[in-house]
C-alpha positions as CSV (number, residue, x, y, z in Angstrom):
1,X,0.3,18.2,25.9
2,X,-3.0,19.8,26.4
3,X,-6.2,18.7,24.3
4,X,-7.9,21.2,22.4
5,X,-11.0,21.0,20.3
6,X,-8.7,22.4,17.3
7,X,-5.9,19.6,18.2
8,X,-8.8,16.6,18.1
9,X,-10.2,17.7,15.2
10,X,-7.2,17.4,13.4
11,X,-6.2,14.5,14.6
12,X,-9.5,12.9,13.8
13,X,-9.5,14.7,10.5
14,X,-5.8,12.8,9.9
15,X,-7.2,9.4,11.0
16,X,-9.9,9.6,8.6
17,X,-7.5,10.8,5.7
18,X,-4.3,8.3,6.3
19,X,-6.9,5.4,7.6
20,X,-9.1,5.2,4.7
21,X,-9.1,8.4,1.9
22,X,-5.5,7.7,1.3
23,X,-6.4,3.9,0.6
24,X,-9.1,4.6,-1.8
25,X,-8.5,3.9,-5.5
26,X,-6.7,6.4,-8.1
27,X,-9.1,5.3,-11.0
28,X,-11.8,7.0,-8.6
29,X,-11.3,9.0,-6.2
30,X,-7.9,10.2,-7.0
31,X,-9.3,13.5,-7.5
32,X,-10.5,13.6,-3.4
33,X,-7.4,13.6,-2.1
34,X,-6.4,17.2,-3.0
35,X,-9.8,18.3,-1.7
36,X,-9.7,16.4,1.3
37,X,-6.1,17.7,2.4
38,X,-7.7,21.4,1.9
39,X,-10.3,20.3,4.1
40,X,-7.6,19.0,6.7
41,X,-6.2,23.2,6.4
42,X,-3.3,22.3,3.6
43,X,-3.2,24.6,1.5
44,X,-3.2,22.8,-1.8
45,X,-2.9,24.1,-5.6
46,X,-5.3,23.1,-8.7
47,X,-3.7,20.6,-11.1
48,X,-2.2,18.4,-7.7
49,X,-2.0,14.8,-7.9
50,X,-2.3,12.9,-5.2
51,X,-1.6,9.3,-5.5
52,X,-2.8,6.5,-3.3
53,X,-1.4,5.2,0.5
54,X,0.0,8.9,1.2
55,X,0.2,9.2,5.1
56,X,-0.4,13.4,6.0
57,X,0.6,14.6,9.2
58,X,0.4,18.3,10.1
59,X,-1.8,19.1,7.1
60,X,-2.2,22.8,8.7
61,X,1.4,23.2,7.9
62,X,1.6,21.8,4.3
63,X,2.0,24.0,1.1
64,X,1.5,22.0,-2.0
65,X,1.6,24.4,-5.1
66,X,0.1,23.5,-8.6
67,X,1.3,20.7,-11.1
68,X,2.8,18.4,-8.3
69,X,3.0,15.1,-8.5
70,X,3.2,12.8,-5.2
71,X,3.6,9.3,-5.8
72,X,2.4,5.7,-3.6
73,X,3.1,5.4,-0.3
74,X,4.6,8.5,0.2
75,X,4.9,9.9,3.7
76,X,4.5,14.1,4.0
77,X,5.4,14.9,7.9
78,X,4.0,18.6,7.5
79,X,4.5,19.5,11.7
80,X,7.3,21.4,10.7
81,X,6.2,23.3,8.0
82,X,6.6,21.4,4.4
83,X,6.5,23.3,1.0
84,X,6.4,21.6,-2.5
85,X,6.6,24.0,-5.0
86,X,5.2,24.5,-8.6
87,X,6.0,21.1,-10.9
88,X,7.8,19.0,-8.3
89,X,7.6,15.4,-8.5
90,X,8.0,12.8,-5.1
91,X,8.8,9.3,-6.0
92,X,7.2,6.6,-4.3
93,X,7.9,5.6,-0.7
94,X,9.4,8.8,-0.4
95,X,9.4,10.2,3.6
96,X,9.9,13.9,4.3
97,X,10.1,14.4,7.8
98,X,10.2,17.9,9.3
99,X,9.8,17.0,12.8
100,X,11.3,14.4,14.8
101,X,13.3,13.8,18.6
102,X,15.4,15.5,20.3
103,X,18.8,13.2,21.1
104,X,21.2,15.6,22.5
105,X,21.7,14.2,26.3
106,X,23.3,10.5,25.8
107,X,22.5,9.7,29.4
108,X,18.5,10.1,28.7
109,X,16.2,8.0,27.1
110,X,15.7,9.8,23.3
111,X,11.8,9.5,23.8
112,X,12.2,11.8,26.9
113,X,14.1,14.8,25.0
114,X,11.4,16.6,23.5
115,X,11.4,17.2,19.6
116,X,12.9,19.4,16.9
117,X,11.1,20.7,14.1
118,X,12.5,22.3,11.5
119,X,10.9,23.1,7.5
120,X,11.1,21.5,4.3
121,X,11.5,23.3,1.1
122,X,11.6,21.1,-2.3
123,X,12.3,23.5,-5.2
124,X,10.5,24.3,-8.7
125,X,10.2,21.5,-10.8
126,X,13.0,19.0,-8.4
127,X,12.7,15.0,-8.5
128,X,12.5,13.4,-5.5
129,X,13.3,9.7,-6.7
130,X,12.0,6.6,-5.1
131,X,12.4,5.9,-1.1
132,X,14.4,8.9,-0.4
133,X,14.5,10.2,3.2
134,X,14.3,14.1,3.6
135,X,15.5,15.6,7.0
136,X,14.3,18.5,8.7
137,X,15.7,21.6,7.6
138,X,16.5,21.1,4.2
139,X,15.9,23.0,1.1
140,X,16.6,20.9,-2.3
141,X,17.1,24.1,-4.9
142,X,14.9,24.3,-8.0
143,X,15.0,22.0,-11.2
144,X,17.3,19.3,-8.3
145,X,17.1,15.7,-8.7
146,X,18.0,13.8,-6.4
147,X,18.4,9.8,-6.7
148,X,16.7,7.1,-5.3
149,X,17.2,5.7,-1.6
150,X,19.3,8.9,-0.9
151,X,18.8,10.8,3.0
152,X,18.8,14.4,2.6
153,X,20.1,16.6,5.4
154,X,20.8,20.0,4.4
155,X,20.6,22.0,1.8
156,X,20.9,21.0,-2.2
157,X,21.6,23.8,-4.6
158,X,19.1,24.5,-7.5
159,X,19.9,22.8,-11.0
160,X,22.2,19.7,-9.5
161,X,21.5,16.2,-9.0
162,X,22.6,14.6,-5.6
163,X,22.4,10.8,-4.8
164,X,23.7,8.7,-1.4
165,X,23.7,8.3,2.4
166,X,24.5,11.1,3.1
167,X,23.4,12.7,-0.1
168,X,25.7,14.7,-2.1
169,X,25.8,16.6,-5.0
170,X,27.7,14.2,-7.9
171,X,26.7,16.8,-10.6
172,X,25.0,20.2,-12.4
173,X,22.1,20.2,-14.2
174,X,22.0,21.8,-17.3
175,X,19.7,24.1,-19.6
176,X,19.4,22.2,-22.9
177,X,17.1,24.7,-24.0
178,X,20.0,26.9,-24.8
179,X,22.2,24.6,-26.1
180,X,22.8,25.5,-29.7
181,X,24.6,22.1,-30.6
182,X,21.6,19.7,-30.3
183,X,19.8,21.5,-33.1
């Protein structure tokens, strides 16, 4: 892989971000972090929050839109394109991983098969819960929670909540705001 000005840059801007930004206290400088992924080429929404020990990679390729929450420890692999949308929550030690190796040839040693990348989408107003995995490639559909320590691989429709290894949907979400017999 070549080395281009752009390509160090980046990485020095993600060693500066995950080695020390990312470590700095809420109380204070929770506010930074937004404005420091921008600054990395994220494109990041007003009313973001950021929590601390976040690791960012491919912060070109992150979409972060407004009143989402991201939790501690949280890993965001952005090199395959990664989109939070509006109101979306992601528990803590969370990992979203859009890029990763290649294993198709048994006979070859995986770190010797190139990579796949492939994007992220997490839905309006979905909860990630604590230490789930996300795979490359999925979309989790709007207003979806899905429960803690699940993998996610493939697609989750919008208004369900899907827990497990693999995760799978175990039920719909529901409108209450229509639901005339809780008046």
């Amino acid at each position: 892989m070549r080395v281009t000005p752009r390509r160090l840059a980046d990485k020095l801007m993600e060693i500066g971000f995950n080695g020390f930004i990312a470590h700095l206290p809420n109380r204070v400088f929770g506010k930074w972090r937004p404005a420091a992924l921008r600054f990395m080429g994220a494109q990041v929404a007003p009313g973001v929050k950021v929590s601390n020990r976040i690791k960012v990679l491919g912060a070109r390729h992150l979409v972060i839109e407004d009143s989402v929450a991201i939790a501690n420890s949280v890993i965001l692999d952005a090199r395959g394109g990664l989109t939070i949308k509006r109101g979306a929550l992601v528990g803590f030690e969370s990992v979203l991983i859009s890029y990763t190796h290649a294993w198709p040839d048994p006979s070859r040693p995986v770190h010797k098969q190139g990579t796949v990348s492939a994007p992220i989408v997490l839905g309006q107003n979905t909860w990630i819960g604590a230490r789930v995995i996300v795979l490359p490639g999925t979309t989790i559909g709007d207003s979806t929670v899905v429960g803690a320590a699940s993998v996610v691989s493939g697609d989750i429709e919008p208004m369900s909540v899907a827990s497990g290894n693999p995760a799978r949907v175990i039920s719909a979400r529901r409108d209450r705001s229509t639901d005339s017999s809780e008046a």
